[in-house]
C-alpha positions in Angstrom: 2.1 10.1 9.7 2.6 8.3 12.4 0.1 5.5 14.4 -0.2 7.8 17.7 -1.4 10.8 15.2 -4.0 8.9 13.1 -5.2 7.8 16.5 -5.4 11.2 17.7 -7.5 12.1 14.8 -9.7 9.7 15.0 -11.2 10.1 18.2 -11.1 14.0 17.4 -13.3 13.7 14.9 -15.5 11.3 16.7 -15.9 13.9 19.9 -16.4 16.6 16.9 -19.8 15.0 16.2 -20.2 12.3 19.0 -19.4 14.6 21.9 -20.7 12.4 24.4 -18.3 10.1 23.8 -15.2 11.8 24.7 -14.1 9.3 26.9 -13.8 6.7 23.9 -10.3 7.1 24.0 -10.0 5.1 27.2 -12.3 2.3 27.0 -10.2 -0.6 27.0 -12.3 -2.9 24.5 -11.7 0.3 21.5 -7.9 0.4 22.8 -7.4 -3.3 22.2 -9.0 -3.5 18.9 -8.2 -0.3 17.5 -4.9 -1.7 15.4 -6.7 -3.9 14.2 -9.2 -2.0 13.0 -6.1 0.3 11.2 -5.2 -2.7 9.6 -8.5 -3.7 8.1 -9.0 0.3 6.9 -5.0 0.0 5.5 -6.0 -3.1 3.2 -9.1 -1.5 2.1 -7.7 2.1 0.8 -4.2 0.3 -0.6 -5.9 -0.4 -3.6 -7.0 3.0 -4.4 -3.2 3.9 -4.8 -0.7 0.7 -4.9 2.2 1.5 -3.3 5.1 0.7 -6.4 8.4 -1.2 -5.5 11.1 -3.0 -7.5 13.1 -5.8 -6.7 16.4 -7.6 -8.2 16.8 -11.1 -9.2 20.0 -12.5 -9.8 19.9 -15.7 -11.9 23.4 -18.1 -12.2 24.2 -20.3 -14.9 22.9 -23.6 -12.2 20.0 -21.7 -10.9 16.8 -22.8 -11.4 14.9 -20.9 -14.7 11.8 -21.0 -13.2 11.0 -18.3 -10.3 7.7 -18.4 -8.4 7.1 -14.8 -7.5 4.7 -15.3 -4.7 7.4 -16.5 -2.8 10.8 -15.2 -4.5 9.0 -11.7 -3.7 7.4 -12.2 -0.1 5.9 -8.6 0.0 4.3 -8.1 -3.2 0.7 -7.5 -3.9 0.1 -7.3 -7.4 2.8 -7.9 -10.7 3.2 -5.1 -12.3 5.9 -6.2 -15.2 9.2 -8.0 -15.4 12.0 -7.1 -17.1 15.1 -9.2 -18.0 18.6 -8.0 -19.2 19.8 -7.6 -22.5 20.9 -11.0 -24.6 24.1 -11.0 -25.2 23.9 -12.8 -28.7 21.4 -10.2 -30.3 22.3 -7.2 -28.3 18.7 -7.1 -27.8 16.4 -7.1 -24.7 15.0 -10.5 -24.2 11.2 -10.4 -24.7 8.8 -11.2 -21.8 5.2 -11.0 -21.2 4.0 -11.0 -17.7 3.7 -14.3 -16.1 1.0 -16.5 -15.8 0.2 -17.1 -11.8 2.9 -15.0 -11.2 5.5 -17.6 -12.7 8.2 -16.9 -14.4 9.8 -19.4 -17.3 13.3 -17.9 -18.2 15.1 -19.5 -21.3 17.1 -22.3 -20.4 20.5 -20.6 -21.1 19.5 -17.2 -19.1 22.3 -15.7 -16.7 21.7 -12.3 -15.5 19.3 -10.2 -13.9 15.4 -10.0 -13.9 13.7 -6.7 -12.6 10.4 -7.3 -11.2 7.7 -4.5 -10.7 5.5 -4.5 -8.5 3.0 -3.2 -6.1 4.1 -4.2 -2.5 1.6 -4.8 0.5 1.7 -1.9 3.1 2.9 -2.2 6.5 0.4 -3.5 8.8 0.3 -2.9 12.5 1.3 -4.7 15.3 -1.8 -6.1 17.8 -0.7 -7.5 20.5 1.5 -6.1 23.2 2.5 -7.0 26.8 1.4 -4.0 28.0 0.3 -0.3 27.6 3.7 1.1 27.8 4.7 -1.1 24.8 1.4 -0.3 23.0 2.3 3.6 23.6 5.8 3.4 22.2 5.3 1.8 19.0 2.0 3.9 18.6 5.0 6.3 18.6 7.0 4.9 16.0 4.8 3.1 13.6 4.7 5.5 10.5 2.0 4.4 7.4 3.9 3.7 4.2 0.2 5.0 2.4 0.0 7.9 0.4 -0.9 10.9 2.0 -4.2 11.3 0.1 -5.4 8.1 1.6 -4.4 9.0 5.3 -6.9 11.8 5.2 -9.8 9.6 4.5 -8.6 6.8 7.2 -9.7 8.4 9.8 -13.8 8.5 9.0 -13.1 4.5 8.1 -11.7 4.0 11.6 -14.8 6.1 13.1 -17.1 3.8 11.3 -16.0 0.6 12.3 -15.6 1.6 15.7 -18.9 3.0 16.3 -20.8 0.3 13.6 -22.6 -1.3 16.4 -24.0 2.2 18.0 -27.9 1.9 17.1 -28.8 4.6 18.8 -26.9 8.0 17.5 -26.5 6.1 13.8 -23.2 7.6 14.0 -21.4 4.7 12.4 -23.4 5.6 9.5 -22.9 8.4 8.7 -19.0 8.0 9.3 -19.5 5.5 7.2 -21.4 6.7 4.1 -19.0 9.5 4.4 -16.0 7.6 4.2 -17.2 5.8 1.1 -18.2 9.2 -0.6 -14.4 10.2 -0.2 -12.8 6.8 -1.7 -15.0 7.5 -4.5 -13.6 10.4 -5.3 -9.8 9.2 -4.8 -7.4 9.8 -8.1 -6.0 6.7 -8.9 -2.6 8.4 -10.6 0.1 9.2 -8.0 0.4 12.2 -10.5 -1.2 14.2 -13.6 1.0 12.6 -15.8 4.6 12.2 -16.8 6.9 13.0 -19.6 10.0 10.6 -21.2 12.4 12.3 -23.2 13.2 9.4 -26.3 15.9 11.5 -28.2 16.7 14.7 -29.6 19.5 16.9 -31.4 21.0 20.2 -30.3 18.5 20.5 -27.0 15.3 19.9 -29.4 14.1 17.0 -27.4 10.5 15.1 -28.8 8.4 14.3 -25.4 5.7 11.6 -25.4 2.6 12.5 -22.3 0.9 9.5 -21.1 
């Protein structure tokens, strides 16, 4: 979805049950702070689905063996695992448990590649711009990186922050209350499950659920 549609839907739904502000749209002071608003609602809802990423590591035979994630990875959010090749002496995969403070401590002799998993930050939007015509055209290019699930519920987060200082209609409640009845009801599990065939002999294949 893109920035210009979430917009869009925002202030449809606020003119669905705040008709009398139909104009909302084109107060300046909502137009300038309304990104920033997205962006507040976009770190709030990330963590009801991460979004996964991997990245590759190449590590020489001079290189440093100790790799400080936080900055080897500039967009993650949260570690997932890591994941080094196999050793070449045992055939086996070298062992290793996630790091502590996102550090890694490779064997001295390591040369190959580490895997890192992930969860990456989303991509926030841009709030400043020289002028409306800029504003319009990446409102017309921006597109979230959230799942879908979570872009449905944006919206009633957006409505509430905007109108949070509206004493009179209590509107900013109830867009608010709302929008917290829907997180809680968000599945955390991009799917219902997966299966991982392990082995098998003449198409009989064991499969493990988790």
């Amino acid at each position: 979805m893109k920035l210009k549609e979430m917009k869009e839907k925002t202030y449809s739904l606020i003119e669905e049950y705040y008709p009398e502000e139909i104009n909302l749209a084109e107060d300046t002071d909502v137009i300038n702070k309304m990104n920033g608003v997205v962006n507040q609602i976009i770190m709030d809802l990330m963590t009801y689905r991460k979004i996964p990423a991997t990245t590759d590591i190449t590590v020489e035979e001079n290189d440093s063996k100790t790799i400080n994630l936080n900055t080897a990875v500039s967009d993650m959010f949260q570690l997932s695992k890591v994941k080094l090749d196999v050793d070449p002496r045992t055939g086996e995969e070298y062992e290793y448990e996630n790091p502590f403070e996102n550090i890694i401590e490779l064997p001295e002799d390591y040369v190959g590649n580490v895997k890192v998993y992930y969860y990456r930050n989303p991509t926030l939007c841009t709030t400043e711009f020289v002028n409306d015509s800029a504003r319009a055209a990446y409102d017309d290019t921006y597109e979230f990186d959230l799942d879908p699930v979570l872009l449905e519920i944006m919206p009633y987060g957006i409505a509430a922050d905007l109108l949070k200082m509206d004493m009179i209609s209590n509107y900013g409640k109830y867009f608010y209350e709302r929008y917290l009845e829907m997180k809680q009801k968000i599945d955390p599990r991009h799917s219902a499950g997966t299966v991982r065939i392990v082995g098998g002999y003449n198409g009989w294949f064991r499969r493990y659920y988790h």
